[in-house]
DSSP file (Angstrom, degrees, kcal/mol; ACC not computed):
  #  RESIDUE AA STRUCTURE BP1 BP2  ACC     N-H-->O    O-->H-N    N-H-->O    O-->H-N    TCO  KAPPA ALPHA  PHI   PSI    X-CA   Y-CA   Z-CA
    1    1 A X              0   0    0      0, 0.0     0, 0.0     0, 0.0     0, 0.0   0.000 360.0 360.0 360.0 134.7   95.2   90.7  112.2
    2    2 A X        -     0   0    0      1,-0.1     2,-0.4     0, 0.0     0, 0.0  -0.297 360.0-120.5 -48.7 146.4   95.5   94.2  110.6
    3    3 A X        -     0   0    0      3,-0.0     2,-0.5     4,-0.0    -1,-0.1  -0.825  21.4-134.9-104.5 124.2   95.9   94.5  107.1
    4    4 A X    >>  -     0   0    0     -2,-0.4     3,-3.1     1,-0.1     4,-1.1  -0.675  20.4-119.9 -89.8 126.0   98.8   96.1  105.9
    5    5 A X  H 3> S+     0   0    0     -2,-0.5     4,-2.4     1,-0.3     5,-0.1   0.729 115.9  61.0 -40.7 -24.4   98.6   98.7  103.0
    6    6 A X  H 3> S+     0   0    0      2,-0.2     4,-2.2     3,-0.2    -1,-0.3   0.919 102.7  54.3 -63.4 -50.1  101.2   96.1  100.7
    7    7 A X  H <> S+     0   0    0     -3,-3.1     4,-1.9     2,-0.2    -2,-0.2   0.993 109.1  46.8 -61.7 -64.7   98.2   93.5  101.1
    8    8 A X  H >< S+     0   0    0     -4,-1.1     3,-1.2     2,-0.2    -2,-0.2   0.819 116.5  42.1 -24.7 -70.6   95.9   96.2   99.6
    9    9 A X  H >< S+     0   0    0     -4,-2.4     3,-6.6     1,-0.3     4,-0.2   0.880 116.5  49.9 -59.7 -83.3   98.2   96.9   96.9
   10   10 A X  H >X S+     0   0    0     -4,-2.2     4,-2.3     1,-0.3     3,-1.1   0.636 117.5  39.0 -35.7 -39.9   99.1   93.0   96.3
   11   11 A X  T << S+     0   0    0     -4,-1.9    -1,-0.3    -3,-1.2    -2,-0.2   0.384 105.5  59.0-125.7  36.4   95.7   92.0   96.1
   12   12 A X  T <4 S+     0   0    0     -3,-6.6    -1,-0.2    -5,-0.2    -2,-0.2   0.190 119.2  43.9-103.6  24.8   93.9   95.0   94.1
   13   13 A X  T <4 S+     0   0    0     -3,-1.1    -2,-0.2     2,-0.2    -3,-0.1   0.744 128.6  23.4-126.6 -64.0   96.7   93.6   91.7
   14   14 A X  S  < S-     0   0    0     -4,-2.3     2,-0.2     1,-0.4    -3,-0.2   0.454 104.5-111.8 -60.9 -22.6   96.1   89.9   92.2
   15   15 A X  S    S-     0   0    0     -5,-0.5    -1,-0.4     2,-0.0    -2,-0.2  -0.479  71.3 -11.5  91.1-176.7   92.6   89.5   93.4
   16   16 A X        -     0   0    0     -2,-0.2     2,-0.4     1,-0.1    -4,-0.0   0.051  62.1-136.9 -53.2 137.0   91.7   88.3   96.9
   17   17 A X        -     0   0    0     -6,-0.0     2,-0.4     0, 0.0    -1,-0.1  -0.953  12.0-147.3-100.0 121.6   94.4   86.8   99.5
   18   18 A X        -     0   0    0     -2,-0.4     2,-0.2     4,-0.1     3,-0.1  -0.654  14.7-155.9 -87.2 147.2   93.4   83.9  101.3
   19   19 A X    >   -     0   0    0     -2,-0.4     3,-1.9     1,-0.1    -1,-0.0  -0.640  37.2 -70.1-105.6 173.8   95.0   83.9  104.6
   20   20 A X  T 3  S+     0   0    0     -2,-0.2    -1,-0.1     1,-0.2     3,-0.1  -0.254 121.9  21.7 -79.0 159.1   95.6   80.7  106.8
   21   21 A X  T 3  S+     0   0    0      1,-0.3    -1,-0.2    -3,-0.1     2,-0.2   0.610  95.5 118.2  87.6  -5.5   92.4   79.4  108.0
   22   22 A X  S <  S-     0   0    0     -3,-1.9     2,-0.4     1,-0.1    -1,-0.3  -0.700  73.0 -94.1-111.6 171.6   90.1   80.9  105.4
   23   23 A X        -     0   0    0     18,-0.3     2,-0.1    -2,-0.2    -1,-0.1  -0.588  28.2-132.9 -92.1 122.2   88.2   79.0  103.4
   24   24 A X  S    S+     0   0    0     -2,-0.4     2,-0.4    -6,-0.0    -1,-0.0  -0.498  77.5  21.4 -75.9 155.5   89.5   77.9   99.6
   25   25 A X  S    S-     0   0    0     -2,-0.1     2,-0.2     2,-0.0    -2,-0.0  -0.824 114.5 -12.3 101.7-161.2   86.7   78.5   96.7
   26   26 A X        -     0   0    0     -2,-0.4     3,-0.1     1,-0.1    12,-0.1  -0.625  46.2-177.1 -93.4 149.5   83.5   80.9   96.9
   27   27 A X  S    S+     0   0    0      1,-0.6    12,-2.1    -2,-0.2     2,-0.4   0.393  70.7   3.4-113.9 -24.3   82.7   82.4  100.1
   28   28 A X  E     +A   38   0A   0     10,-0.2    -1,-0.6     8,-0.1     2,-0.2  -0.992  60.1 174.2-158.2 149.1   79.4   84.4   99.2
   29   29 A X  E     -A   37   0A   0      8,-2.0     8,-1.2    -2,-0.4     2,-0.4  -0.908  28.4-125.1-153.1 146.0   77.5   84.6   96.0
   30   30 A X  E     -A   36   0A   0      6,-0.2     6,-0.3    -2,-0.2     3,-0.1  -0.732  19.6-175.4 -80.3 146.0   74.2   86.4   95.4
   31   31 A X  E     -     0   0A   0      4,-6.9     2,-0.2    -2,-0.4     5,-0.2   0.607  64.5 -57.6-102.6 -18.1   71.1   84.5   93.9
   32   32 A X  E >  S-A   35   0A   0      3,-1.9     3,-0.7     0, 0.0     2,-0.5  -0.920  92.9  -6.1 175.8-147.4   69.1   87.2   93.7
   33   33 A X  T 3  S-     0   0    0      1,-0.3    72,-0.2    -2,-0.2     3,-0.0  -0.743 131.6 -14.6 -77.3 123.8   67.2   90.2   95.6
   34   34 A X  T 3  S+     0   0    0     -2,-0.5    71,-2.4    75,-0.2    -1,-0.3   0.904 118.1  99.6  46.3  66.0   68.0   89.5   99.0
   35   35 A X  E <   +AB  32 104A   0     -3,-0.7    -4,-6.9    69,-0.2    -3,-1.9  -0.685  40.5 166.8 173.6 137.9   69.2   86.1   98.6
   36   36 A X  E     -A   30   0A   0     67,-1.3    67,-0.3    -6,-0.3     2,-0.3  -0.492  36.2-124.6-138.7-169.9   72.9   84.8   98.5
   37   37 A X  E     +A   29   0A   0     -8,-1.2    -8,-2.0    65,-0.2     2,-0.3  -0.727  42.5 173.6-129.5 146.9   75.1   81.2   98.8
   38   38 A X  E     -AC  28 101A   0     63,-1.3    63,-2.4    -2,-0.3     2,-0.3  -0.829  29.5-113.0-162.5 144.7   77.7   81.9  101.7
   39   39 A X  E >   - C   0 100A   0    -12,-2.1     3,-1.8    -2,-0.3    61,-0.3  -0.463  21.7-119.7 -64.1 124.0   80.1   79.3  103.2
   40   40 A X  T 3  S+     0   0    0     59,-4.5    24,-3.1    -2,-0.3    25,-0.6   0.643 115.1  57.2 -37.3 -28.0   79.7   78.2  106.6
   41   41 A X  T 3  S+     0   0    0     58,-0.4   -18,-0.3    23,-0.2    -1,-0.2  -0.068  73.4 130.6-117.3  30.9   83.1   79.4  107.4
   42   42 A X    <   -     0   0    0     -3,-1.8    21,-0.7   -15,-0.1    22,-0.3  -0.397  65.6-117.1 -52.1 144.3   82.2   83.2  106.2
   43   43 A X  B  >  -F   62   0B   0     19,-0.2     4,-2.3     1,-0.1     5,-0.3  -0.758   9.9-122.8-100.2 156.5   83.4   85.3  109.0
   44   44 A X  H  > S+     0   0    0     17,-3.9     4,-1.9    -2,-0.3    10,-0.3   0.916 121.4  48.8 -49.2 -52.6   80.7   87.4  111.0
   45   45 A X  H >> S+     0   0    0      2,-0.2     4,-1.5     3,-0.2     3,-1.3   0.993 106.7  53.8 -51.9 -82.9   82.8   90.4  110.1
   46   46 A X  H >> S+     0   0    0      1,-0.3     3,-2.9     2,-0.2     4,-1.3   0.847 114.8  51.7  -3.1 -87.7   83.2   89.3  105.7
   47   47 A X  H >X S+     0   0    0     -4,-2.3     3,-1.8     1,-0.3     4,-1.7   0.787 101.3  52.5 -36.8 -47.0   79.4   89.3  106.2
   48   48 A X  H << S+     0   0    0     -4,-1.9     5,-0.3    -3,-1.3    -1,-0.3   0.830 102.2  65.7 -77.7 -23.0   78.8   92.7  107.8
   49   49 A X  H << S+     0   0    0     -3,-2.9    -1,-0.3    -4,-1.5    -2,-0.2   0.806 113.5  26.8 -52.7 -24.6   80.7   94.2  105.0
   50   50 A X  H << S+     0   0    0     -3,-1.8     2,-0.3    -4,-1.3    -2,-0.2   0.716 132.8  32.8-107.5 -30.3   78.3   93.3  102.5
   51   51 A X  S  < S-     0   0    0     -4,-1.7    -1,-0.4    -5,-0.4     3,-0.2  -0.999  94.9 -76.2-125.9 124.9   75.4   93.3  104.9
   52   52 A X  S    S-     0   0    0     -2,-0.3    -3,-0.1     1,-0.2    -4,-0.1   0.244  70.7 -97.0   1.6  95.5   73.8   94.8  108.1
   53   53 A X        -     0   0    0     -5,-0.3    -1,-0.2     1,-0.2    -8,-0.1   0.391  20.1-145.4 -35.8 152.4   75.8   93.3  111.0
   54   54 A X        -     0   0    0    -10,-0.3    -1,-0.2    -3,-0.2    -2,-0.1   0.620  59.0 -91.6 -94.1   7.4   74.5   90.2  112.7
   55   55 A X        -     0   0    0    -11,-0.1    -1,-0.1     2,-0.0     2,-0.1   0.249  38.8 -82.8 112.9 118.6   75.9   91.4  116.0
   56   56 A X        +     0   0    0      1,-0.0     2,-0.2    -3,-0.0     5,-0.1  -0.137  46.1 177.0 -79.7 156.3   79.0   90.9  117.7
   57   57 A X    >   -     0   0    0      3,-0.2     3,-2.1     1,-0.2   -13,-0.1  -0.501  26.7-146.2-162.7 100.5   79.4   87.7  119.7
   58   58 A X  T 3  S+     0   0    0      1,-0.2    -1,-0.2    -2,-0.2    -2,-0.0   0.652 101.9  45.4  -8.5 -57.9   82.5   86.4  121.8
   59   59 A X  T 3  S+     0   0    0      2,-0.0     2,-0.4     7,-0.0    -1,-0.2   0.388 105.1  55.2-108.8   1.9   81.8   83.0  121.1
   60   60 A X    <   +     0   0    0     -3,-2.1    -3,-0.2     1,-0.1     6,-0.1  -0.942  40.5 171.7-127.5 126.8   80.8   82.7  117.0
   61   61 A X        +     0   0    0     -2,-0.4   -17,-3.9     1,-0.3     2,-0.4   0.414  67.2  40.3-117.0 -43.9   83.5   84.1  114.5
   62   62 A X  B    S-F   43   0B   0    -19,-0.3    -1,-0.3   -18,-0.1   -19,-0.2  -0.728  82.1-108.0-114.6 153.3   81.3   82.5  111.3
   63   63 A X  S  > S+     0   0    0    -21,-0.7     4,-0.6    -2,-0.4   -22,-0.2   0.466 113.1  54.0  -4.9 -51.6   78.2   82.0  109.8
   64   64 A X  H >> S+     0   0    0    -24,-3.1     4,-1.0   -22,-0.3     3,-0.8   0.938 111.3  45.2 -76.8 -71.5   78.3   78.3  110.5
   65   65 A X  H 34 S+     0   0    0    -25,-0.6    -2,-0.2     1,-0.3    -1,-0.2   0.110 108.9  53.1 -80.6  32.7   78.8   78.6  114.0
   66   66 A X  H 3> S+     0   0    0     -2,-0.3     4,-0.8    -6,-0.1    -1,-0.3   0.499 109.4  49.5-124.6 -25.9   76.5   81.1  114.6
   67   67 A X  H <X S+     0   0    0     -3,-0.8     4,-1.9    -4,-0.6    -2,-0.2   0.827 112.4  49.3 -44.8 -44.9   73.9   79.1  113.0
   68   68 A X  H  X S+     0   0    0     -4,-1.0     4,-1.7     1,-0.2     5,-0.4   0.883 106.6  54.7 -87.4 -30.6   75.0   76.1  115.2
   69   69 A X  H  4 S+     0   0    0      2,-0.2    -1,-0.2     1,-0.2    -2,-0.2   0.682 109.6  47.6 -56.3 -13.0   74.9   78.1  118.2
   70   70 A X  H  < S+     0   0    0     -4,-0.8    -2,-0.2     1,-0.1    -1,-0.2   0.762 119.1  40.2 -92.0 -25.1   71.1   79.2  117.4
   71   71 A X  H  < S-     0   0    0     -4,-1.9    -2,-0.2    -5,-0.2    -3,-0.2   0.960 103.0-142.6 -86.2 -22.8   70.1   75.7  116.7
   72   72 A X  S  < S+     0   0    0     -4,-1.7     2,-0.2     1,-0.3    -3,-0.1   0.264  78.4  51.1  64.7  14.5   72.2   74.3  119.7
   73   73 A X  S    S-     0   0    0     -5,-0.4     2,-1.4    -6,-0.2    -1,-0.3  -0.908 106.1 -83.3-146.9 164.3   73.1   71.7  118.0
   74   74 A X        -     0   0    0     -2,-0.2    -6,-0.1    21,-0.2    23,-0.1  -0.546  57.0-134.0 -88.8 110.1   74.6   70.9  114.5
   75   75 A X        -     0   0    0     -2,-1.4     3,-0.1     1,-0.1    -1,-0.1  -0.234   4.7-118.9 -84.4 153.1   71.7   71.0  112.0
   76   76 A X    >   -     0   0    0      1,-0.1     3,-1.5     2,-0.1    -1,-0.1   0.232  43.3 -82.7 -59.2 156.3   70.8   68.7  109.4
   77   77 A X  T 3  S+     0   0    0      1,-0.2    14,-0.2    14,-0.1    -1,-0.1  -0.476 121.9  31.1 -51.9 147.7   70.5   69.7  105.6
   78   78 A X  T 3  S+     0   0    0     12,-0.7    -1,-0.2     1,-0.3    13,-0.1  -0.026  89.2 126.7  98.6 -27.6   67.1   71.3  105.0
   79   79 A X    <   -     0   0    0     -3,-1.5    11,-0.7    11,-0.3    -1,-0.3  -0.294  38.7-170.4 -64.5 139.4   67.0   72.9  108.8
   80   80 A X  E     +D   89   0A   0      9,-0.2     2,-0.4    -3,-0.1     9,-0.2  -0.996  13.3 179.4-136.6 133.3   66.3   76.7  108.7
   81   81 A X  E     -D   88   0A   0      7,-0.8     7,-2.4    -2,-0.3     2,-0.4  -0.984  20.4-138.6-126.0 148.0   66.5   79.1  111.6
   82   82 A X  E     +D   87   0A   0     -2,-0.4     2,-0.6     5,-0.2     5,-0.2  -0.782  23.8 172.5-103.1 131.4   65.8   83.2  111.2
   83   83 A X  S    S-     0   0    0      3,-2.6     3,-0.1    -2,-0.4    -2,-0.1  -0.891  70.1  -6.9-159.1 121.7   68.0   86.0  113.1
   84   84 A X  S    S-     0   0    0     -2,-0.6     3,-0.1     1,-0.2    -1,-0.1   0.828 125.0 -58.7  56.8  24.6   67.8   89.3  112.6
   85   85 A X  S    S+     0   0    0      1,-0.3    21,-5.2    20,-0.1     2,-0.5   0.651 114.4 100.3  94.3  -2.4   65.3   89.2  109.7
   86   86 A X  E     - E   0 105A   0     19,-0.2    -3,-2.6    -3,-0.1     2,-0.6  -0.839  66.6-137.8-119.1 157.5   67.6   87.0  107.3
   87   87 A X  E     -DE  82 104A   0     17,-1.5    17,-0.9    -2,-0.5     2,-0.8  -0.916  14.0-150.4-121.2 131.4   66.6   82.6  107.1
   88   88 A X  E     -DE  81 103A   0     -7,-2.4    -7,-0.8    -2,-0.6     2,-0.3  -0.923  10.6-163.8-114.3 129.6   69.5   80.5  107.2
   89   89 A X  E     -D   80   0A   0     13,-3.0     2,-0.8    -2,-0.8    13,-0.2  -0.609  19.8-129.3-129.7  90.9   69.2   77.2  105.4
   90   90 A X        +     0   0    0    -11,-0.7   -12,-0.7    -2,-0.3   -11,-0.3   0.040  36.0 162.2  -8.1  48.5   71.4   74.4  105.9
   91   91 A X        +     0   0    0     -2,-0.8     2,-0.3   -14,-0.2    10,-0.2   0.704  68.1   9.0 -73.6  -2.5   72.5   73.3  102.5
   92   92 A X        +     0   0    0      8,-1.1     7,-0.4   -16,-0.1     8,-0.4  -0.967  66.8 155.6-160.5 170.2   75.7   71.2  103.5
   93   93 A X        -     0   0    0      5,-0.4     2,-0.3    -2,-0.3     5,-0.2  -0.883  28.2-147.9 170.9 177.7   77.0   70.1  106.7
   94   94 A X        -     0   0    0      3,-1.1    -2,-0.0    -2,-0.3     5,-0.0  -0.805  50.5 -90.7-171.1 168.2   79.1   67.4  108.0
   95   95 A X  S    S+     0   0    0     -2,-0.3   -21,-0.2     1,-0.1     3,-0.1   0.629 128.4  42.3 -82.9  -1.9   78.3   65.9  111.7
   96   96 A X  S    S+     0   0    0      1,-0.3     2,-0.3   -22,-0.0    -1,-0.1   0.797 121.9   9.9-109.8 -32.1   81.0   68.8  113.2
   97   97 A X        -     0   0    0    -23,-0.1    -3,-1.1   -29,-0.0     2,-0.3  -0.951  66.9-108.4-133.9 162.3   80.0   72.0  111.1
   98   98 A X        +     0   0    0     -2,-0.3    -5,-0.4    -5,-0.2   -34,-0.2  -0.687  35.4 176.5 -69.2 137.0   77.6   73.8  108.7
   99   99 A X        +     0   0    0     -7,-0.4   -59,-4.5     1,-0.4   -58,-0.4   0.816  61.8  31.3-112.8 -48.6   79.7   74.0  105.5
  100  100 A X  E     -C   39   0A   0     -8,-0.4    -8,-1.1   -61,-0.3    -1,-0.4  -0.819  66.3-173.7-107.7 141.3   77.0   75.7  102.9
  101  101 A X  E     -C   38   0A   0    -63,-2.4   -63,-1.3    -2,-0.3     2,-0.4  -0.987  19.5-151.9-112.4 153.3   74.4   78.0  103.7
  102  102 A X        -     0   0    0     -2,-0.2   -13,-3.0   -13,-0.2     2,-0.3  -0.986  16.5-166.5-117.1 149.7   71.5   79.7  101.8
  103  103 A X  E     + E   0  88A   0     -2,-0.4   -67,-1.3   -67,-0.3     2,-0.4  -0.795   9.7 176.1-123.6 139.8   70.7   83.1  103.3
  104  104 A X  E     -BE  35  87A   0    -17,-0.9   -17,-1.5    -2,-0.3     2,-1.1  -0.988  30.8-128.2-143.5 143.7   67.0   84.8  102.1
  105  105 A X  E >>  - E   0  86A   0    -71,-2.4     4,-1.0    -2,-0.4     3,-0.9  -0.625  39.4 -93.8 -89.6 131.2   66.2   88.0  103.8
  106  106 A X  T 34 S+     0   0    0    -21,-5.2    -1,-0.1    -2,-1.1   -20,-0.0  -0.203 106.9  47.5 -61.0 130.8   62.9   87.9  105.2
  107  107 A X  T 34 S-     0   0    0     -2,-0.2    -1,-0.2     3,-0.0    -2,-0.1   0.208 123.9 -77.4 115.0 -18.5   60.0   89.0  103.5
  108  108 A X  T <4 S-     0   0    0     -3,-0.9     2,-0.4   -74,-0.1    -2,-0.2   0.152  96.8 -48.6  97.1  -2.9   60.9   87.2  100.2
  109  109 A X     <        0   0    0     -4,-1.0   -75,-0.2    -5,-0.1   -74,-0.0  -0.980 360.0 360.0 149.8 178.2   63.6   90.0   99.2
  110  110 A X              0   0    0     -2,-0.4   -76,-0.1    -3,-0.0    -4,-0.1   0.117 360.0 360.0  30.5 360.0   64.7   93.3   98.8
């Protein structure tokens, strides 16, 4: 949904408005140069604000489920796949989604 200029106001006043569906808690944290914490249920969009888009894709709105769509299955903790230059690593998960991820851009950084 479009964001209405009231929401702006309201949450450069309040801090961040969760909407229904979004996730409560941290969504994205940096750890360092080119390396972050980000919630499985980060949207593809969230992320391309902060970062080089990952692409658009019909079938993936978040992180998690673009991750589970590269592995094709829902991967265990420790499991890492690379797309588009960045390593996703599977720090929580449940048997229906990814919940934690650790993102490192490839190369070691920067």
């Amino acid at each position: 949904p479009a964001r209405r200029p009231s929401e702006d106001i309201l949450e450069a006043v309040v801090g961040p408005i969760r909407g229904e569906g979004e996730p409560e808690g941290f969504v994205m944290e940096q750890l360092g140069p080119g390396r972050w914490r980000a919630s499985g249920a980060m949207r593809l969009d969230d992320f391309a604000r902060e970062h080089r888009p990952l692409g658009s894709d019909d079938d993936v709105d978040t992180l998690g489920g673009l991750v589970v769509k590269l592995c094709e299955v829902v991967p265990e903790v420790g499991e890492s796949v690379t797309y588009r230059g960045l390593r996703f690593t599977v720090k929580a998960a449940d048997e229906r989604r990814v919940r934690e991820l650790a993102i490192q851009r490839e190369g070691g950084g920067v």
